[in-house]
MARTI-149976 format. One record per residue: residue number from 1; residue in three letters; chain; x, y, z of N, C-alpha, C in turn. Coordinates in steps of 0.02 Angstrom, whole numbers, plus 50000, padded with zeros to 5 digits. Example, Ala and Ser with C-alpha at 12.3 -4.5 7.8 and 13.67 -1.06 7.14 Angstrom:
! residues 2
NODE   num   residuo   cadena    n_px    n_py    n_pz   ca_px   ca_py   ca_pz    c_px    c_py    c_pz
NODE     1       ALA        A   50660   49716   50390   50615   49775   50390   50660   49835   50390
NODE     2       SER        A   50642   49888   50354   50684   49947   50357   50645   50002   50394
***
This chain:
! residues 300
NODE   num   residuo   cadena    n_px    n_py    n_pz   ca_px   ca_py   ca_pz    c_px    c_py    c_pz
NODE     1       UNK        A   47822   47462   49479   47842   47532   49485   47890   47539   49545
NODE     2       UNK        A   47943   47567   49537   47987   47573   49588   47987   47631   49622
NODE     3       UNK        A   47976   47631   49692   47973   47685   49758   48038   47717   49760
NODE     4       UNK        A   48027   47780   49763   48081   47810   49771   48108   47780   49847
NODE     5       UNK        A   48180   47783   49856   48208   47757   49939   48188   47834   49982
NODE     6       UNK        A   48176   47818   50048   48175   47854   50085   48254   47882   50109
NODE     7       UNK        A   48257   47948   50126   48333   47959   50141   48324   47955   50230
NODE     8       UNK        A   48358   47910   50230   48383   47895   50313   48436   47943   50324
NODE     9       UNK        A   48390   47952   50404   48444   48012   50438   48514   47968   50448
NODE    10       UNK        A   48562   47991   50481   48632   47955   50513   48625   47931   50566
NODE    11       UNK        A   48643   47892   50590   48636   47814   50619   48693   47851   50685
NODE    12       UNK        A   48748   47881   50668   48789   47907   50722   48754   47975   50742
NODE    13       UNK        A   48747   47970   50847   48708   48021   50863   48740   48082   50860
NODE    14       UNK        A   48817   48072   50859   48862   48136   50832   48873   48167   50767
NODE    15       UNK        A   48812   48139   50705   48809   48146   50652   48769   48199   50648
NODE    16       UNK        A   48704   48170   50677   48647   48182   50671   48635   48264   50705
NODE    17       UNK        A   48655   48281   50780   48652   48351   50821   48712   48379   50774
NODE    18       UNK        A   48757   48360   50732   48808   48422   50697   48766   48456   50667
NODE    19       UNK        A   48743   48395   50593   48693   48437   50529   48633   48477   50586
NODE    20       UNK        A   48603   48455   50633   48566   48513   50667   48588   48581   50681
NODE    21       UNK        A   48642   48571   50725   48667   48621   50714   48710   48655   50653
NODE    22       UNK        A   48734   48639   50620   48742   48664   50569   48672   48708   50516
NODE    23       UNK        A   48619   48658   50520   48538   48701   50489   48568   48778   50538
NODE    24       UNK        A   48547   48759   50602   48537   48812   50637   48603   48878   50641
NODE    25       UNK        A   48647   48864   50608   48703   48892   50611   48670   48938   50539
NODE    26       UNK        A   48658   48900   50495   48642   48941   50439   48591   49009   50429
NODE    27       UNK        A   48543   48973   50480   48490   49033   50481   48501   49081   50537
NODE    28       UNK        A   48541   49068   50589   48559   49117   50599   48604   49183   50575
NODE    29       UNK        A   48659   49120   50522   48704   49167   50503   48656   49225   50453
NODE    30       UNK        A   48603   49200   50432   48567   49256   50382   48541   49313   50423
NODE    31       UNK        A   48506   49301   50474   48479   49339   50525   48518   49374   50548
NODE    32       UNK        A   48591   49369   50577   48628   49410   50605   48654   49456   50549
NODE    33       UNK        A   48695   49435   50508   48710   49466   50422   48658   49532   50419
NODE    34       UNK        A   48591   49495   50400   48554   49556   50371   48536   49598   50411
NODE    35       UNK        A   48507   49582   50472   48487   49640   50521   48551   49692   50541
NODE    36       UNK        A   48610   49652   50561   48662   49676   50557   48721   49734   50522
NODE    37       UNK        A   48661   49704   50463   48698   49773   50414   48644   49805   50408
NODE    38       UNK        A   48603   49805   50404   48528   49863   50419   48518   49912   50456
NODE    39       UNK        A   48549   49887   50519   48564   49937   50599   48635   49950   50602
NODE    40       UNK        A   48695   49923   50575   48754   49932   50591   48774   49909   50642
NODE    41       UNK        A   48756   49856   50664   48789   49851   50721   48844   49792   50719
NODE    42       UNK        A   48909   49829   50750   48962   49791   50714   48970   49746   50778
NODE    43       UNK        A   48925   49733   50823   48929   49686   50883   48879   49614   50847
NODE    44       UNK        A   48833   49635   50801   48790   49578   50792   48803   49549   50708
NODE    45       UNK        A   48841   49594   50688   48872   49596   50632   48953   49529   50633
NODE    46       UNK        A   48990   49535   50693   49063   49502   50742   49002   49436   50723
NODE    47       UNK        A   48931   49437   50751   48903   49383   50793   48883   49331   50718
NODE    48       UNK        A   48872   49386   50679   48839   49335   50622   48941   49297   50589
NODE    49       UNK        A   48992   49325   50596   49047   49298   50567   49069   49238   50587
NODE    50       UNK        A   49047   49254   50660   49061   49173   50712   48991   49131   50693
NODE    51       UNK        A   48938   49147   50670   48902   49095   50640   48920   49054   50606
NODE    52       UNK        A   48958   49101   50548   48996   49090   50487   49041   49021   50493
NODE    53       UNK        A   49079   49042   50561   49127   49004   50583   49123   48945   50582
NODE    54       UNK        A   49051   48943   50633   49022   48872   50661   49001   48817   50597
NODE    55       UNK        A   48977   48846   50556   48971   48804   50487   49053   48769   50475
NODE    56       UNK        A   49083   48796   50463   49154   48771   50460   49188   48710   50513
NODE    57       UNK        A   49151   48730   50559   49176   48700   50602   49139   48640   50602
NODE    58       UNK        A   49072   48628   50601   49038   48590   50590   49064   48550   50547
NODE    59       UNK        A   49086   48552   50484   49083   48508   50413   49154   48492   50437
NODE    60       UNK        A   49199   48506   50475   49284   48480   50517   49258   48438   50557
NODE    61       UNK        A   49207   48434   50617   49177   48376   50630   49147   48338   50613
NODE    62       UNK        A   49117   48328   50567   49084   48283   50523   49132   48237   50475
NODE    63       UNK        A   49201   48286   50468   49237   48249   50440   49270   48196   50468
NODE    64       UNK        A   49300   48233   50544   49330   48193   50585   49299   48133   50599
NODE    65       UNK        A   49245   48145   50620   49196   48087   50654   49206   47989   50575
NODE    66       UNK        A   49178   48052   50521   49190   47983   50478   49252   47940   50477
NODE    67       UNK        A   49310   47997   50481   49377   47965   50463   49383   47935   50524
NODE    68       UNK        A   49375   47931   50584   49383   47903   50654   49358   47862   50677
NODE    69       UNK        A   49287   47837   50634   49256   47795   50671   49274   47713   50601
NODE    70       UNK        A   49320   47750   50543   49354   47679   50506   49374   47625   50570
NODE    71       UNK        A   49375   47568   50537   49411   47522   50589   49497   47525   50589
NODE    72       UNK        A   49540   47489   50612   49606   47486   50632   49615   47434   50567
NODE    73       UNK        A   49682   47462   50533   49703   47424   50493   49770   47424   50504
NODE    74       UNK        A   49821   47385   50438   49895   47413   50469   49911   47448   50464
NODE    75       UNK        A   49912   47509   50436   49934   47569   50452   49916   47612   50514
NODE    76       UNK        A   49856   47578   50533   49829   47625   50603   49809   47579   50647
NODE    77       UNK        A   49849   47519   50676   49826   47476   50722   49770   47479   50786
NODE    78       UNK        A   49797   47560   50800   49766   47558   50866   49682   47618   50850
NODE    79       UNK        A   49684   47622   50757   49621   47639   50741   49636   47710   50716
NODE    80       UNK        A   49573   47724   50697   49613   47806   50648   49560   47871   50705
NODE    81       UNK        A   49528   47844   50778   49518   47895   50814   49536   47971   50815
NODE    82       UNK        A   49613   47956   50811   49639   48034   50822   49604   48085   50774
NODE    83       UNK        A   49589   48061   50705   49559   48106   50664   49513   48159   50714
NODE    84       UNK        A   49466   48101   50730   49412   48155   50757   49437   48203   50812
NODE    85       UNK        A   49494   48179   50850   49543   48226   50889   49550   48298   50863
NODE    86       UNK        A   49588   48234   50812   49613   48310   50764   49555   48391   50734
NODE    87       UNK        A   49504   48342   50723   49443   48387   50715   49434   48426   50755
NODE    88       UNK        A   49438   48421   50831   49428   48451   50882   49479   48512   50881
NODE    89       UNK        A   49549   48500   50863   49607   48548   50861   49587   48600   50818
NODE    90       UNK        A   49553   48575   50755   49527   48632   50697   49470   48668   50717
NODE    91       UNK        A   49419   48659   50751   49372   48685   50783   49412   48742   50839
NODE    92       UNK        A   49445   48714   50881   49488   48745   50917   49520   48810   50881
NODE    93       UNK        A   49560   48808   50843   49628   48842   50797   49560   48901   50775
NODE    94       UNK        A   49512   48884   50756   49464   48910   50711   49428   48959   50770
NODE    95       UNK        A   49413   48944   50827   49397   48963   50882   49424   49042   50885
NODE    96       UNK        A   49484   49012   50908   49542   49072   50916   49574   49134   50876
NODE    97       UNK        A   49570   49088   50814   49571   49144   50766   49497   49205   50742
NODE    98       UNK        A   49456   49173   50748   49394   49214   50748   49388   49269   50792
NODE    99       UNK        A   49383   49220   50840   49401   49273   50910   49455   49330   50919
NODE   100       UNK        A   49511   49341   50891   49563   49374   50880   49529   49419   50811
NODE   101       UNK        A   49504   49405   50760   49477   49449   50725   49428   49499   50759
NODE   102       UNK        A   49385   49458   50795   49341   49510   50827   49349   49554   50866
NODE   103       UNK        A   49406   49547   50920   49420   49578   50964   49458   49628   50943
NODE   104       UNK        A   49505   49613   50863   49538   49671   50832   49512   49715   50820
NODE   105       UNK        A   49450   49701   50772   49390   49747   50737   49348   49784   50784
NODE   106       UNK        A   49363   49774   50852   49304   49804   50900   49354   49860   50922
NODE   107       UNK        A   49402   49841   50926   49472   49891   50953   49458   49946   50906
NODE   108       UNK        A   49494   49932   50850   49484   49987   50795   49438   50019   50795
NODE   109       UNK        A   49387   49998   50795   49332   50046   50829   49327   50091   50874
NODE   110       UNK        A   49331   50078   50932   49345   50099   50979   49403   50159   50978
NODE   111       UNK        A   49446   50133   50957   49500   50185   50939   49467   50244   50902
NODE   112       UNK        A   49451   50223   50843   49418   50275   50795   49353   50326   50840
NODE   113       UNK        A   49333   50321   50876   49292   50324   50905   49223   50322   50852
NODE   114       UNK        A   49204   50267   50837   49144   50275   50803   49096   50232   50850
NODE   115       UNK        A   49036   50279   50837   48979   50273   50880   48886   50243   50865
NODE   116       UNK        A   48866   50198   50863   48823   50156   50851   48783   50165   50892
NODE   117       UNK        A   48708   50146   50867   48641   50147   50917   48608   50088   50852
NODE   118       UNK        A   48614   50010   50887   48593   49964   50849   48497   49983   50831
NODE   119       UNK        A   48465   49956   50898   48404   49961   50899   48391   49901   50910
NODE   120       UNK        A   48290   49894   50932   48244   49850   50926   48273   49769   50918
NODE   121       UNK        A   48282   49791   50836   48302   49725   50788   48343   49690   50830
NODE   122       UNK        A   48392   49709   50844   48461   49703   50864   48460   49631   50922
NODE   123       UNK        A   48428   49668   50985   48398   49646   51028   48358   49578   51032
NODE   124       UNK        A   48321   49570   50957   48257   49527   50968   48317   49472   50927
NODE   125       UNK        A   48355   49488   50880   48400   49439   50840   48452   49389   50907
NODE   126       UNK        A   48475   49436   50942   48512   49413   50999   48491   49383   51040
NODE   127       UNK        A   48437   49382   51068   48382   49333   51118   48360   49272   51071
NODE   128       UNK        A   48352   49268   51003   48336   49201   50973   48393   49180   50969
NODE   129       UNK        A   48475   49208   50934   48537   49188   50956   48546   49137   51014
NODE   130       UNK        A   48536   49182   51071   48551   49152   51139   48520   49076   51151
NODE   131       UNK        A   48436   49083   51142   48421   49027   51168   48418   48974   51110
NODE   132       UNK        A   48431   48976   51036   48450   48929   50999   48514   48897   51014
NODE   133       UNK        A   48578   48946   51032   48642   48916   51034   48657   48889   51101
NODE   134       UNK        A   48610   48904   51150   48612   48870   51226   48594   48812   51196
NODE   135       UNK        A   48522   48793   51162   48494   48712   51156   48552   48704   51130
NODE   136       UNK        A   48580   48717   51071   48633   48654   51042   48686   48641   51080
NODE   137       UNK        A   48713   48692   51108   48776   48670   51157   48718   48615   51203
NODE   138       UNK        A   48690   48616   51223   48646   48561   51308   48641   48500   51255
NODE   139       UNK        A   48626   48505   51185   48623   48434   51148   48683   48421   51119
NODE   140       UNK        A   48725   48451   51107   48809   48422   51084   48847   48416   51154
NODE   141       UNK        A   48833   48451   51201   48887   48428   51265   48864   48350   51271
NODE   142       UNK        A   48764   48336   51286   48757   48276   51309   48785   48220   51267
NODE   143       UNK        A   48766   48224   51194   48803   48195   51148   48887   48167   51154
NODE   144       UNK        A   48901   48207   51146   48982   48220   51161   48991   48174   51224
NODE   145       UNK        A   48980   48190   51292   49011   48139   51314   48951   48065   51341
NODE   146       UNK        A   48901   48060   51315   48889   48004   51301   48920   47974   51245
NODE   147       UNK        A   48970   47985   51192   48999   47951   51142   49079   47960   51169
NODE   148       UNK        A   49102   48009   51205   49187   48020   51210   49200   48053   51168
NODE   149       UNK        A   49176   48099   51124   49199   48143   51074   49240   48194   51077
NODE   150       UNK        A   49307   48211   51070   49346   48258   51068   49306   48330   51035
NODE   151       UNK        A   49301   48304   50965   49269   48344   50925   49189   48389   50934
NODE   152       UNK        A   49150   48319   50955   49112   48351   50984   49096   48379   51037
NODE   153       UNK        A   49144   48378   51083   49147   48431   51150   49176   48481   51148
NODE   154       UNK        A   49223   48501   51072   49243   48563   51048   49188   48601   51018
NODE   155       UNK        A   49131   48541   50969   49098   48591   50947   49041   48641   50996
NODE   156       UNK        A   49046   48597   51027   48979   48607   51086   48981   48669   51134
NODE   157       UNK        A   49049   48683   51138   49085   48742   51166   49090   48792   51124
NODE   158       UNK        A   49079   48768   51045   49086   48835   51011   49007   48856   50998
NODE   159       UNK        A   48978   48826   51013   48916   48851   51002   48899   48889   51082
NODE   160       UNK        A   48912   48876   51118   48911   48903   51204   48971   48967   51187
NODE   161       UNK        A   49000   48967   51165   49040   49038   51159   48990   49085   51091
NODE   162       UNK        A   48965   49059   51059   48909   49099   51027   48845   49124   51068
NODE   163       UNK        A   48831   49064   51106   48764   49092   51150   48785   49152   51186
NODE   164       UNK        A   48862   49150   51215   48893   49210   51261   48908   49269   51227
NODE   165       UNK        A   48939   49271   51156   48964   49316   51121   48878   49367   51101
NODE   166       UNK        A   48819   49315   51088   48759   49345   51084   48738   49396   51140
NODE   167       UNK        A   48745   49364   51192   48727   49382   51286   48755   49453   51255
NODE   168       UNK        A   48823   49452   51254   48863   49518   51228   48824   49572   51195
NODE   169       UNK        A   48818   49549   51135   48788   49583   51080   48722   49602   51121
NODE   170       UNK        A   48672   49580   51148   48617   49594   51175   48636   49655   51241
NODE   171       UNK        A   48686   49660   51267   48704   49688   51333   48733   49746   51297
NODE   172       UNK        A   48760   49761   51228   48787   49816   51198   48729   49852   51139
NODE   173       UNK        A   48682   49820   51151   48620   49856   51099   48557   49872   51164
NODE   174       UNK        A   48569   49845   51220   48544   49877   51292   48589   49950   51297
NODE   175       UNK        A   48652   49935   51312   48670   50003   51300   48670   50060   51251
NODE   176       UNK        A   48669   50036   51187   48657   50088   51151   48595   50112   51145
NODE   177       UNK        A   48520   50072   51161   48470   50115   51183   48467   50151   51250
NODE   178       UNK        A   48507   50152   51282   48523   50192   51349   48552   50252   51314
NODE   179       UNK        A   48580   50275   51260   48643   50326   51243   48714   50311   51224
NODE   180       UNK        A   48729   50251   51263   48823   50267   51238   48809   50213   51181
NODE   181       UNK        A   48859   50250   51136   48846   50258   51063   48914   50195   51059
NODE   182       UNK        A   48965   50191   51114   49009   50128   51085   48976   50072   51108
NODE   183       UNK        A   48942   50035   51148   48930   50008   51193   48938   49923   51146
NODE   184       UNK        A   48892   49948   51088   48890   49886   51030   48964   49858   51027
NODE   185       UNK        A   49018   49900   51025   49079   49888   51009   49140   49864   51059
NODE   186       UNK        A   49109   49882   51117   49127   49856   51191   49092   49768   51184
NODE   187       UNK        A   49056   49784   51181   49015   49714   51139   49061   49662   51130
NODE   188       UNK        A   49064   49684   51065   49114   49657   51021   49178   49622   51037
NODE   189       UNK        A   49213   49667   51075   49266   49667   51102   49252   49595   51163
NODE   190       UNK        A   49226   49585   51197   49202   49561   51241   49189   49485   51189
NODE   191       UNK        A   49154   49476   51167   49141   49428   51123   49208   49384   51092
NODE   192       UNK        A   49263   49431   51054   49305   49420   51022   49348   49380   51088
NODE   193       UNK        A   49354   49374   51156   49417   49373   51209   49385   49317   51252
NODE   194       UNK        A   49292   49312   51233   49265   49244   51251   49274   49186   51187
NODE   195       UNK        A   49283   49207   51146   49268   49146   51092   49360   49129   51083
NODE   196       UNK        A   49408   49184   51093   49466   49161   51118   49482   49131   51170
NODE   197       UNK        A   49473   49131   51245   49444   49089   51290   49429   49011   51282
NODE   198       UNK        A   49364   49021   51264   49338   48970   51235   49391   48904   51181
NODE   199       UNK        A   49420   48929   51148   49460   48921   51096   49524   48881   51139
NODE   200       UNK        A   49551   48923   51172   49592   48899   51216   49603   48837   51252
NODE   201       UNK        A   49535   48829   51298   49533   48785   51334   49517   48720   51287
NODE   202       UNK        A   49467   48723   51229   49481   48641   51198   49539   48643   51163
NODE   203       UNK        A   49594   48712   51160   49641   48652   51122   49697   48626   51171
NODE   204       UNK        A   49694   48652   51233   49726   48631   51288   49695   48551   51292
NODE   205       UNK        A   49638   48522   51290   49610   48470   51305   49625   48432   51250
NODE   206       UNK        A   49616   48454   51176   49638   48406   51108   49715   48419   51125
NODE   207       UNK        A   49766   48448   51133   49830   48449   51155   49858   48391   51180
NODE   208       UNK        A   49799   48384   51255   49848   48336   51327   49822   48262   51268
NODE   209       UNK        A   49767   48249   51225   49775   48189   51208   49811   48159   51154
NODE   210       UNK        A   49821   48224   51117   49889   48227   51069   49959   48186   51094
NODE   211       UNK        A   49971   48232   51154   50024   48215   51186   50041   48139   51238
NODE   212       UNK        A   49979   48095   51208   49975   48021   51252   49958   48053   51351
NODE   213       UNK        A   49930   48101   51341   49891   48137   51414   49865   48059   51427
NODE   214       UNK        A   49848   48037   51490   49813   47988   51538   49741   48022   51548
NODE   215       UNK        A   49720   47990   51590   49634   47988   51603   49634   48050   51682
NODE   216       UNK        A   49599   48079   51678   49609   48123   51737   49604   48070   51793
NODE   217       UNK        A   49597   48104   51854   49625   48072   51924   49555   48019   51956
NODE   218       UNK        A   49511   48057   51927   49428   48016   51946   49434   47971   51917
NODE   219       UNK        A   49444   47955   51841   49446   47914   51799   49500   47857   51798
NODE   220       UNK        A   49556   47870   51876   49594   47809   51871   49580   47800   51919
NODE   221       UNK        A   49550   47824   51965   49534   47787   52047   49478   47747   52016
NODE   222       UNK        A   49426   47758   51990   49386   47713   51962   49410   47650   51950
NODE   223       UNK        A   49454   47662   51896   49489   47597   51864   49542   47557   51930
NODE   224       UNK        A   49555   47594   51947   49611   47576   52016   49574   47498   52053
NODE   225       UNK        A   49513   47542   52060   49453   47510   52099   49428   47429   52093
NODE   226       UNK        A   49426   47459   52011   49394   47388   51967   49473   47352   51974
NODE   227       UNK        A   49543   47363   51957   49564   47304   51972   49590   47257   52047
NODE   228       UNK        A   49558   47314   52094   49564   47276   52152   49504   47221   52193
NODE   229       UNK        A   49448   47262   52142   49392   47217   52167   49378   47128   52133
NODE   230       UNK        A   49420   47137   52091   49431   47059   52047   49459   47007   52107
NODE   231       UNK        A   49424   46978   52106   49444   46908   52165   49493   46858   52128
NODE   232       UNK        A   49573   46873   52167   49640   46833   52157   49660   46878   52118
NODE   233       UNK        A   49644   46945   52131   49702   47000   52110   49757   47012   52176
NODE   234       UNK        A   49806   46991   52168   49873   47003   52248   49873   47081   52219
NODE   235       UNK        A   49898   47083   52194   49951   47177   52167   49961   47175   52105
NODE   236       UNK        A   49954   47259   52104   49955   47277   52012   50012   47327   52009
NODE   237       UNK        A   50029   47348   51956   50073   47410   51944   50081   47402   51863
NODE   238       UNK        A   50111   47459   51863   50122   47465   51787   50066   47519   51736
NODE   239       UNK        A   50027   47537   51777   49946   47554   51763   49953   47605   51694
NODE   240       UNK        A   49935   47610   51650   49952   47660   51594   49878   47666   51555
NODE   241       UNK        A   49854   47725   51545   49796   47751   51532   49817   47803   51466
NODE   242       UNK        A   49751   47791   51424   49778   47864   51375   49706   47854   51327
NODE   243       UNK        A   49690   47898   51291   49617   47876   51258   49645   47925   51175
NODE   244       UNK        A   49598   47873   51135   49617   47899   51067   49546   47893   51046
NODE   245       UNK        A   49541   47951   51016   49478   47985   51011   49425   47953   51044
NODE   246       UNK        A   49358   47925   51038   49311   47880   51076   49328   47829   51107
NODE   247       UNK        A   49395   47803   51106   49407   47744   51140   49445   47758   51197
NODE   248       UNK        A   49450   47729   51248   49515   47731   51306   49557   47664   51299
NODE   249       UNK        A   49608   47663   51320   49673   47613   51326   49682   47625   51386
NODE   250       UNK        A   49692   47568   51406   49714   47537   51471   49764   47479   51463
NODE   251       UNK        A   49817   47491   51505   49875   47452   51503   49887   47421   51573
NODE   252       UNK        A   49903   47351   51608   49927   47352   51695   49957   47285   51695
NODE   253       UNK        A   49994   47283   51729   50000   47218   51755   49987   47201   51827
NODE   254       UNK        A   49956   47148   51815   49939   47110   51886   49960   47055   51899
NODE   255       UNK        A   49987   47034   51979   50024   46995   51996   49964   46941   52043
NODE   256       UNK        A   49962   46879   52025   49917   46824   52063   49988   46776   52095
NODE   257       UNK        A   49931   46735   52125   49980   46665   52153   50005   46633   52099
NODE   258       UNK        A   50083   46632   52114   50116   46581   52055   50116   46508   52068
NODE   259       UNK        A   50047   46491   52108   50023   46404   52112   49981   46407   52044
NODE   260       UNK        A   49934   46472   52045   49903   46443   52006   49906   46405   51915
NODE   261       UNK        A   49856   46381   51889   49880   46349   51817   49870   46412   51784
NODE   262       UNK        A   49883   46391   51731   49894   46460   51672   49834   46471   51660
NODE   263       UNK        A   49741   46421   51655   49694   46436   51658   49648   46464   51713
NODE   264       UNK        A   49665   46475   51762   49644   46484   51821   49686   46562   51817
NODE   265       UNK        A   49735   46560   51793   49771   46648   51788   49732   46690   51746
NODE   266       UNK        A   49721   46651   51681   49698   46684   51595   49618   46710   51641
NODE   267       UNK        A   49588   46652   51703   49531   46691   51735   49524   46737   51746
NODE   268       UNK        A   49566   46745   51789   49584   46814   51837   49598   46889   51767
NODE   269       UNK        A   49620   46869   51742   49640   46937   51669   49584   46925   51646
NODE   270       UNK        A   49548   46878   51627   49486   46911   51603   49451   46945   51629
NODE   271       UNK        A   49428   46910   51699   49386   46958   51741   49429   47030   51767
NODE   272       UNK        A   49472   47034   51781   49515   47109   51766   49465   47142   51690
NODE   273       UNK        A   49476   47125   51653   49469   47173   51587   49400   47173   51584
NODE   274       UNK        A   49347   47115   51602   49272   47153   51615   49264   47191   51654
NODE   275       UNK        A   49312   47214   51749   49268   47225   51779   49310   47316   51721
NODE   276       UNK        A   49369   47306   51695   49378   47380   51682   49336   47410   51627
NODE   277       UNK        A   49320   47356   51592   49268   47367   51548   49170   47400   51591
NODE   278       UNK        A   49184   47385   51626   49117   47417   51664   49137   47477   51685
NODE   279       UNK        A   49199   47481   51705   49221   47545   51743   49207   47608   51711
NODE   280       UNK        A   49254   47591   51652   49246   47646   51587   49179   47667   51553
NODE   281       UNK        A   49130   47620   51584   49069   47637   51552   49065   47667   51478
NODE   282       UNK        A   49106   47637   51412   49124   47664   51361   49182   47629   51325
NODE   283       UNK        A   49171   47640   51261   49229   47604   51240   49296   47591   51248
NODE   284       UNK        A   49334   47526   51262   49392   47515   51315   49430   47456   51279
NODE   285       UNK        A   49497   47486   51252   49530   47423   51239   49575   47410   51299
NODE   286       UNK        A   49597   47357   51326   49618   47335   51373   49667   47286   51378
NODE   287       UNK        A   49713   47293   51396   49770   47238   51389   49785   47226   51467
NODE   288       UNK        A   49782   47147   51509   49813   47131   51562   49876   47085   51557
NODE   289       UNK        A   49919   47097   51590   49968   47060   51596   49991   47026   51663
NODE   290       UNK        A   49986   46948   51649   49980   46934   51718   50064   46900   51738
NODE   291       UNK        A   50070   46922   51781   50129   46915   51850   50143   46865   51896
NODE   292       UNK        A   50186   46827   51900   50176   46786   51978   50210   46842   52033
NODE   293       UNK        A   50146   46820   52094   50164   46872   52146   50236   46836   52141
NODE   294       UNK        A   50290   46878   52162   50353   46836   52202   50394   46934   52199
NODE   295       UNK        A   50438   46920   52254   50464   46978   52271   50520   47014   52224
NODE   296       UNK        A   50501   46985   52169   50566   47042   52136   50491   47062   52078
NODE   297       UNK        A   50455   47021   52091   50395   47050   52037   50374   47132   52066
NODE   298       UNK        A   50366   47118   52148   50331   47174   52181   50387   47217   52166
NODE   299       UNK        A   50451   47222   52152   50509   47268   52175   50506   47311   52101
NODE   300       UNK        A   50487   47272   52034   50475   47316   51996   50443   47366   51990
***
C-alpha cells in the first residue's frame, strides 16, 4: 500500500516567512474588508487594500527569490540574482502606488467633507493589525539580512508600513470616538504618505544596486581590513565592491614581493580571498589579482 508523501515545507528560510506572511496577509485582508465596510471606515477600509497589496507583493517575492537563486549559466555568468533585486523594485513601485491611492481617497474626503464615527470594531481590528504586522516585519527583517535579500528587506518594510498605516487607523477611530467625525480620514491620509515613504526608501536601495552601487562605508573598511591583515600583503588598490542580489563581488589587486615564486604568490591570493570571505560573513565571489610590488605598480 502506498503512503501518501508528506508535503515538505521550503527548504529556503526566505520561502518559508513569505507564505507566512502571506497566510497572515489574507486574514487580515478579510478582517479589515468586512469590519470595514460594516462601520465605514474608510481609514480601515485604505488598511484592508494595502493588505490586498501585500499578497501581491508577496507572490513578486517568491518569484524573485526562485528565479535568483538558479545557478549562473551563459547567459547570466555572474548568476540570475538581480531577479530577486528586481522583486524588491516591484514591491517597491507597488508600495508607492498604493500609497498615492490612499492618500488621494482620504483627500477627497476630506474635501467633501464627509464625516465618520468608525467604532469598537474598528479599534480591536487595528490592534490585531498592529501586532501581527510588527511580528512579520521582526521575522522578514531578521530573515532578510541573515540571507542578503533585496526583496526580502522590501517586503519586510512593507509589512512595517502596514503595522504604521494600522497605528493610523487605530489613532483615527480614537478620534472618532472622541467626536471629530474626519479623524478616520486624517487617518487615512497619514497612512497613504507612510506607505509612500516607505515605498521610497527601498526603491532608492533596489536603485543604488541596479546601478552597480558598492557596499556602504562599514562594509569596505571591513574588507579594507581583511586585506591588510593577510601576511605578505605590501599594498592593494583597485578595490571594487558591488553585490547582486544575495551575493557580494569583490574585485582588488594586491601587490607582494616580486622575489617571490608564483606559488608562494597564488598563497598570498588565496589567503586574501578567505580572510574576505570571513569578512563578508555571507556569500562572496571574489577575484584577487596579484602585483609585483615595484614602483610604477604603486603609481597606478
Amino acid at each position: 500500500m502506498n503512503r501518501p508523501r508528506s508535503i515538505q515545507p521550503p527548504r529556503d528560510p526566505g520561502d518559508r516567512i513569505t507564505l507566512i506572511g502571506m497566510i497572515g496577509n489574507i486574514l487580515l485582508l478579510g478582517l479589515k474588508l468586512l469590519f470595514g465596510f460594516i462601520s465605514g471606515s474608510a481609514g480601515l477600509i485604505a488598511d484592508g487594500i494595502h493588505s490586498a497589496s501585500d499578497m501581491a507583493t508577496d507572490l513578486a517575492v517568491l518569484g524573485g527569490m526562485h528565479l535568483g537563486r538558479r545557478a549562473a549559466d551563459a547567459e547570466h555568468p555572474y548568476g540570475h540574482g538581480r531577479f530577486e533585486t528586481l522583486a524588491g523594485g516591484i514591491v517597491a513601485g507597488i508600495l508607492i502606488l498604493v500609497g498615492g491611492f490612499i492618500a488621494w481617497e482620504a483627500v477627497a474626503a476630506l474635501q467633501s467633507g464627509v464625516v465618520n464615527f468608525p467604532g469598537i470594531p474598528v479599534l480591536v481590528i487595528a490592534i490585531i493589525s498592529i501586532v501581527v504586522k510588527e511580528w512579520l516585519y521582526r521575522r522578514t527583517i531578521r530573515v532578510a539580512r541573515d540571507v542578503n535579500s533585496a526583496a526580502l528587506h522590501a517586503n519586510a518594510w512593507h509589512h512595517r508600513s502596514d503595522a504604521l498605516s494600522s497605528i493610523a487607523v487605530l489613532a483615527g477611530g480614537i478620534g472618532g470616538l472622541a467626536g471629530w467625525g474626519q479623524a478616520d480620514h486624517f487617518a487615512g491620509l497619514i497612512v497613504g504618505l507612510m506607505v509612500i515613504a516607505a515605498g521610497g526608501r527601498t526603491l532608492a536601495v533596489v536603485l543604488h544596486e541596479l546601478t552597480e552601487g558598492g557596499l556602504s562605508r562599514d562594509e569596505v573598511k571591513k574588507i579594507e581590513s581583511a586585506i591588510e591583515s593577510v601576511e605578505g600583503t605590501r599594498e592593494w588598490h583597485y578595490l571594487r565592491t558591488r553585490r547582486v542580489g544575495r551575493e557580494t563581488f569583490i574585485d582588488v589587486h594586491v601587490l607582494v614581493d616580486p622575489g617571490l615564486s608564483i606559488v608562494d604568490a597564488h598563497r598570498i591570493s588565496t589567503d586574501v580571498e578567505e580572510a574576505l570571505h570571513r569578512a563578508c560573513n555571507r556569500p562572496a565571489n571574489v577575484t584577487v589579482h596579484i602585483e609585483p610590488d615595484l614602483e610604477d605598480q604603486r603609481k597606478r
